[in-house]
N, C-alpha and C positions, 0 to 999 in steps of 0.2 A: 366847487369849493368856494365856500366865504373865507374874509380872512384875506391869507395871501397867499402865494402861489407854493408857498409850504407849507402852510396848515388850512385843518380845516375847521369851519366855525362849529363848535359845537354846545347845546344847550341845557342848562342843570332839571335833572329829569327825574332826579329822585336823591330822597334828602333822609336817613336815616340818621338812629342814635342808639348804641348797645354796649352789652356788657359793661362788668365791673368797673372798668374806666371811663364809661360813656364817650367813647370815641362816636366820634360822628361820620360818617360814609357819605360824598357825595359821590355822585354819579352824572357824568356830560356824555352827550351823545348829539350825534348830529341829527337832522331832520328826519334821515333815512331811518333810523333808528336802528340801522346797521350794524353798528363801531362803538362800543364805548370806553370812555375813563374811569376808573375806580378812585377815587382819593380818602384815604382814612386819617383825619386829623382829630388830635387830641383839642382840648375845650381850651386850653391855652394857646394851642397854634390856633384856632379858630379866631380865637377872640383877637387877633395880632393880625389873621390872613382876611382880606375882603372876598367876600362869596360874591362871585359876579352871577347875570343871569347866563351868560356866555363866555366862555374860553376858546380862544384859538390853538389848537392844539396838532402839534407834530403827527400824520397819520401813522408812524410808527410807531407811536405810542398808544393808537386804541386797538381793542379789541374787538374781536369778533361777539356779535350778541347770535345763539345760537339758537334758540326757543322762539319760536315764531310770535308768540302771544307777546312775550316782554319785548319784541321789536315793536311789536305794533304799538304797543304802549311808552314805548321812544319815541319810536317817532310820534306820536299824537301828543304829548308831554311838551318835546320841545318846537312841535309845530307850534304850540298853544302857548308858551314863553314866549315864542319868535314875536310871538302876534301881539305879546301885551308886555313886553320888555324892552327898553333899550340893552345889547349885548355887555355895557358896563355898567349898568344900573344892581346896583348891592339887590339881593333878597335873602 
């Protein structure tokens, strides 16, 4: 665990935008691509909230990723953030 000894570091791995509202869906997940968070913010919480490349986040609060393919693609996501991001650097 990165972070601290309660959470764990996780990295922004997919960045969507749908429907009528255009809400935007991010997605953090850790290295393993194991675990992840779901966040659906509307375009005014966005534009107020800082997208970091990394969030430390309570491991009670992620989920399980079930589908083997979109682990992989976690993990290789935020392997590849890790590698060209500082964890508080905006994207």
């Amino acid at each position: 665990m990165t972070g601290s000894e309660e959470t764990v570091r996780c990295w922004l791995v997919e960045r969507s935008s749908f429907g009528d509202e255009r809400m935007v869906t991010l997605v953090y997940a850790p290295p393993e691509g194991d675990r992840h968070l779901t966040q659906q913010l509307s375009p005014n919480l966005l534009r107020r909230k800082r997208v970091t490349a990394a969030m430390d986040i309570e491991p009670e609060r992620l989920a399980p990723v079930e589908d083997g393919e979109t682990r992989k693609r976690y993990a290789a996501e935020a392997s590849r953030l890790a590698e060209t991001h500082d964890p508080d650097e905006e994207v």
